[in-house]
C-alpha positions in Angstrom: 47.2 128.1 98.7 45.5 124.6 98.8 43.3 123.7 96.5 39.6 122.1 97.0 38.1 119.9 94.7 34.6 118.7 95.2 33.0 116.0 93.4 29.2 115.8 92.7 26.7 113.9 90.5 24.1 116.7 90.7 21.3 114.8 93.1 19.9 116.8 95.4 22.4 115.4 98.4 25.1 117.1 96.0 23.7 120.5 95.4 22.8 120.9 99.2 26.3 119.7 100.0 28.1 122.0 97.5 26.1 125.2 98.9 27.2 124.3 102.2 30.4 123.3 102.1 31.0 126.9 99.3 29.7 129.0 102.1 31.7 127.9 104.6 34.7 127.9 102.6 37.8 130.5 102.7 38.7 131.4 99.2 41.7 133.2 100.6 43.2 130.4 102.2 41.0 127.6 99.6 41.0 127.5 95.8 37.4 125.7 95.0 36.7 123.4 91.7 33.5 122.2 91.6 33.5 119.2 89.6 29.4 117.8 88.6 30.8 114.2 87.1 27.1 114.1 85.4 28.4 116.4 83.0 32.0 115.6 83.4 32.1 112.5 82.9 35.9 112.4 81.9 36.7 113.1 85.1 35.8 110.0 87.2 38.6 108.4 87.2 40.7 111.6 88.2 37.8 111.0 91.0 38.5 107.4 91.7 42.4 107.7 91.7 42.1 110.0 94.4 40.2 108.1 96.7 36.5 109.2 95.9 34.2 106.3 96.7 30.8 108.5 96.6 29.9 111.7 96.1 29.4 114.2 96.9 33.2 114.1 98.5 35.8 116.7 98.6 39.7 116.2 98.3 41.6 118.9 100.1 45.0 118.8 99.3 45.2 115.1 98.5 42.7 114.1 101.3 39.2 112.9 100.4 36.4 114.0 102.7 33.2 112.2 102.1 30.5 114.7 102.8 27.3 112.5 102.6 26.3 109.4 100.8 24.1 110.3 97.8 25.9 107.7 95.4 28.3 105.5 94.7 31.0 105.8 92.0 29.8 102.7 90.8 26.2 104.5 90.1 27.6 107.3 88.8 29.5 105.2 86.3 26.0 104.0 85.2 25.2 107.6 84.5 
């Protein structure tokens, strides 16, 4: 099973993206992890070292997908 992790700061562009791209998605053939680095702030460099350059993004299987700009990594660093 591949596994889907989608990075978000929680703007509005996020939250939007994360209900689309969840409905669309195939949990049979997709594990999801939603990831809000807002609250998770531990996790931005997992983010970073694989390729997230804003969010929200999604890495399938090692490829990042940028959804939609709503910030840069660099803004979410600022918190």
């Amino acid at each position: 099973m591949s596994k889907a992790t989608f990075y978000h700061a929680g703007c509005p562009v996020c939250i939007e993206a994360e209900q689309t791209f969840l409905s669309y998605l195939d949990v049979n053939k997709v594990q999801p992890e939603i990831v809000h680095l807002g609250t998770q702030p531990d996790r931005i460099r997992e983010a970073e070292v694989a390729g997230v350059k804003s969010v929200p993004a999604v890495v399938i299987d090692g490829i990042v997908y940028h959804i939609n700009f709503g910030a840069s990594m660099e803004d979410v660093k600022k918190g």
